[in-house]
C-alpha positions in Angstrom: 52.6 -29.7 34.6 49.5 -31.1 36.2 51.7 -33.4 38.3 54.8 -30.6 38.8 52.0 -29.2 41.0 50.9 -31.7 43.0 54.1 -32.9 44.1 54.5 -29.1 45.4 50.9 -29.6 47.0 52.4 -32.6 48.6 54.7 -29.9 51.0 52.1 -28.4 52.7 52.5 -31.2 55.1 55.0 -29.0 57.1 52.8 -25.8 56.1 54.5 -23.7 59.3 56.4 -20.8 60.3 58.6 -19.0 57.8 61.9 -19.9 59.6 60.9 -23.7 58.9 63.2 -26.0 57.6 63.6 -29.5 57.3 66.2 -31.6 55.7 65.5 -35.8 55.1 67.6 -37.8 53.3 66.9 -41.1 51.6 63.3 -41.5 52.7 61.5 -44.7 51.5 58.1 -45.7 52.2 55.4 -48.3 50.9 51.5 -47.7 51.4 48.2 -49.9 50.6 45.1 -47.8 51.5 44.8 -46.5 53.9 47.8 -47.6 56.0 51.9 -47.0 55.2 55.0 -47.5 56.7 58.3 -45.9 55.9 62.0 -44.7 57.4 64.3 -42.3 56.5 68.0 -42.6 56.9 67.8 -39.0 58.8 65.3 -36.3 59.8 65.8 -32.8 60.8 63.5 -30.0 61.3 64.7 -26.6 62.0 67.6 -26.2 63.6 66.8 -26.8 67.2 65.8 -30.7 66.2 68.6 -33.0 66.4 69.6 -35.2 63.4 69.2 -39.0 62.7 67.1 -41.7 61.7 63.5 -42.0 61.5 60.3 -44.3 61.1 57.3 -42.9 59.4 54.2 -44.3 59.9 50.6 -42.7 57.3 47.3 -43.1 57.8 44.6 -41.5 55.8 41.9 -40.2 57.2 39.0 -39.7 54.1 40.6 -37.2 51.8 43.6 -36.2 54.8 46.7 -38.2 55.5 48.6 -38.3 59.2 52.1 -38.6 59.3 53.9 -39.9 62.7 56.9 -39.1 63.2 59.6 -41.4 65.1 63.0 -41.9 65.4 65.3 -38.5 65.2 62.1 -36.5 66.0 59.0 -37.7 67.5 55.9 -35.6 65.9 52.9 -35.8 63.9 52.1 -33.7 60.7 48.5 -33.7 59.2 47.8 -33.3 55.2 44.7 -31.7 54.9 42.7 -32.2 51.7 45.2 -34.3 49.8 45.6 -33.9 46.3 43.5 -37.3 44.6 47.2 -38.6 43.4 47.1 -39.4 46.8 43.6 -40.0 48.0 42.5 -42.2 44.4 46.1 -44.4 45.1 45.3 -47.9 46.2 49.0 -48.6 46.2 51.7 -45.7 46.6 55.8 -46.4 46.5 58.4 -44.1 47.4 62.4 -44.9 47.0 65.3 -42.7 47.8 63.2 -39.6 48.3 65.8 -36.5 49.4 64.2 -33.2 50.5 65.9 -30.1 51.6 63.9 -26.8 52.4 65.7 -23.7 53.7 66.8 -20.4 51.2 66.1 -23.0 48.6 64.0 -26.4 47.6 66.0 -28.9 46.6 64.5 -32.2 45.9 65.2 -35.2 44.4 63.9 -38.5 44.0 65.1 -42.1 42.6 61.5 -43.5 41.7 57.6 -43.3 42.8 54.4 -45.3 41.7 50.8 -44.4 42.7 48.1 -46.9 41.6 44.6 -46.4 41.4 41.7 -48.3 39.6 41.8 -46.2 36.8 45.7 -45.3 36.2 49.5 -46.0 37.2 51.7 -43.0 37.8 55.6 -43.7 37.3 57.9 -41.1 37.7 61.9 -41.9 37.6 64.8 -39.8 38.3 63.0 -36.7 39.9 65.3 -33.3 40.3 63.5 -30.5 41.4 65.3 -27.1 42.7 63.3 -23.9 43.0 64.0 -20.5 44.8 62.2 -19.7 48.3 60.0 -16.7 48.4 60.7 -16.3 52.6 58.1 -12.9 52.8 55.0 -15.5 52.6 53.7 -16.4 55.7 52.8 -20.1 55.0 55.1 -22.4 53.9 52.8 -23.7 51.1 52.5 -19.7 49.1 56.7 -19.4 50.5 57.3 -22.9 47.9 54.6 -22.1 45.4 55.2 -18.2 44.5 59.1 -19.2 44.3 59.2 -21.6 41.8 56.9 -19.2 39.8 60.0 -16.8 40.2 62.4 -19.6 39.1 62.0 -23.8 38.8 64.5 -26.4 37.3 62.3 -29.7 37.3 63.7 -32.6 35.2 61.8 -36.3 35.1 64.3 -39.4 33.3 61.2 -41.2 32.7 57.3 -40.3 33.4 54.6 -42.7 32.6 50.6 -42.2 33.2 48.2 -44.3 30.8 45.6 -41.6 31.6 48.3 -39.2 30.0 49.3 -41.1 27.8 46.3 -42.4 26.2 44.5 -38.0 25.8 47.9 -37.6 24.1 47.7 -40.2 21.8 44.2 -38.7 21.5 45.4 -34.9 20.6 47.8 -36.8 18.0 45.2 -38.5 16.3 42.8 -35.4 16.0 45.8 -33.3 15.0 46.8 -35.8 12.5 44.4 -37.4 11.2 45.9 -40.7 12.1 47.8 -42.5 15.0 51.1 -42.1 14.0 52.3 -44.4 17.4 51.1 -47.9 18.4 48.3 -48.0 21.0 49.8 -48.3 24.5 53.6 -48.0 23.0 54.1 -44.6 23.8 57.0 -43.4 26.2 57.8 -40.2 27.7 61.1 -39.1 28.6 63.2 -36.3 29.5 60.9 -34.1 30.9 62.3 -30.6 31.6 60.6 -27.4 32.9 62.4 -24.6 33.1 60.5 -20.9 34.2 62.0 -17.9 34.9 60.6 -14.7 36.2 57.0 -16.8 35.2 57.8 -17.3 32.3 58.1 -21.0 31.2 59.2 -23.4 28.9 58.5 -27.5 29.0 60.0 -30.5 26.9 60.0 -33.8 26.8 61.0 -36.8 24.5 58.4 -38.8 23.0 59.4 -42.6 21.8 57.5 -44.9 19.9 57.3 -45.8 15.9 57.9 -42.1 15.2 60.1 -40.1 17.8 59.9 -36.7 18.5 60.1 -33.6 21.1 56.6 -31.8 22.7 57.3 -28.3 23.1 55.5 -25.8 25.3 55.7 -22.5 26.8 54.2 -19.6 28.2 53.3 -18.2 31.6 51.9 -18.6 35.0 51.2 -16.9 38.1 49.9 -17.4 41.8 47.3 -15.6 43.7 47.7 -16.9 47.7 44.2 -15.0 48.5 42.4 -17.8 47.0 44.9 -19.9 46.4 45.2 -20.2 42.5 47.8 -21.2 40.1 46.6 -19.7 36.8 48.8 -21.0 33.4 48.6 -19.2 30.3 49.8 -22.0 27.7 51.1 -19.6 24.5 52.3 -22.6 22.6 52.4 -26.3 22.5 54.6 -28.7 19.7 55.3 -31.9 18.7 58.2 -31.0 16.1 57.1 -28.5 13.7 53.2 -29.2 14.5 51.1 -27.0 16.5 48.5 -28.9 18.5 47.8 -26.4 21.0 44.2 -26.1 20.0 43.8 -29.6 20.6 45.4 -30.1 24.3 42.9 -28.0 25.2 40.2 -29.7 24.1 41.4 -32.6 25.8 41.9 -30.5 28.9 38.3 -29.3 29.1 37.2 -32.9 29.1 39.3 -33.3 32.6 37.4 -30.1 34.1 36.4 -30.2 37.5 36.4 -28.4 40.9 40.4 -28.1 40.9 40.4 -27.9 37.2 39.1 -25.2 35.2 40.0 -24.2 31.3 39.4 -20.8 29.5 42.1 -20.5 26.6 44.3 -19.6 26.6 44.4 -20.1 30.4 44.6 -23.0 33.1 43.6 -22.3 36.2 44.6 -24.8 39.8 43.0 -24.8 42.7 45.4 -25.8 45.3 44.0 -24.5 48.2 
């Protein structure tokens, strides 16, 4: 869910006036810190900007990225305070990235990989469609406080050795054994669903035993202060409850963004 968030963090680029929209279509870009180039086979933002092709050139800045703009529209956008999938990457890959923003959020996304020193993020076959909550005046809450309301966020394939190795971790504990081989473990099929903030999340789990992880519960948004708080009811692998035990693991990861107090979660995204 962690990473469900960031890549809605990753919108505030364009965090502008509530008639804002902005359509790109089959953008692809390659970066190696702190310099990447990209192009998109068209650009449009708002209605007044004509449509067509454009280059995409991102620079980062200490923990902000610039984005210049050419092509279809000439402009720059700044990202300010980046979340660290971004600012940690040494290496960040983007292909056939499709992003649509108007009554609705419609994104998809054929494959991304961010590399730091201490992890590899893969993410294939991205959907994402959430409502738009228009009364918000910046762009960012507008995104945010209408996927609360409703999200449909699927992931074909999602690997993260950081991930990957806490829940192999939670396993063990919950267990008393490692019932997968260490650094044979595959995720798949990720699905979140919410509805009204209400939530449910799956995902396929493939190694020497296979199996479904579970969860649900709730979450909310506060724009004052710019939290996303997530009460986690339930979490399952099969028939066993390991709730207890992904929090645990979660405290471990605490920091300024991250803060645990079960049964709750809470984000910092601004």
């Amino acid at each position: 869910m962690k990473n469900v968030i960031l890549g809605i963090a990753l919108l505030t680029t364009f965090n502008q006036v509530q008639a804002f929209t902005i359509n790109v279509t089959d953008f692809n870009f390659n970066y190696k810190n702190p310099h990447g180039e990209g192009s998109a086979s068209s650009f449009s933002r708002s209605s007044k900007t004509k449509q067509g092709g454009a280059q995409v050139i991102i620079d980062r800045l200490d923990r902000d990225f610039r984005f210049s703009v050419s092509g279809a529209e000439t402009q720059e956008f700044e990202l300010k305070n980046a979340p660290s999938l971004m600012t940690d990457a040494e290496t960040m890959s983007v292909g056939g990235f499709n992003l649509n923003i108007s009554e609705h959020i419609d994104l998809s996304l054929h494959s991304a990989r961010f590399t730091s020193k201490d992890d590899v993020l893969k993410l294939d076959g991205v959907a994402l469609n959430c409502l738009r909550q228009a009364e918000s005046k910046e762009i960012m809450d507008q995104l945010i406080l209408g996927c609360i309301q409703k999200i449909n966020f699927k992931v074909s394939k999602y690997s993260s050795q950081q991930v990957l190795n806490s829940f192999q971790t939670i396993l063990e504990e919950a267990v008393g054994e490692n019932p997968f081989e260490k650094n044979n473990l595959s995720v798949s099929s990720v699905a979140l669903k919410a509805n009204a903030g209400k939530y449910e999340l799956s995902a396929d789990v493939k190694a020497q035993v296979s199996g479904k992880v579970t969860s649900k519960g709730n979450f909310s948004y506060d724009p004052t202060n710019g939290i996303i708080a997530i009460k986690i009811s339930e979490v399952k692998v099969a028939f066993l409850n390991i709730t207890s035990k992904v929090f645990d693991e979660l405290k471990k990861n605490e920091s300024e963004k991250l803060r645990v107090k079960e049964p709750f979660v809470y984000l910092s995204i601004k």
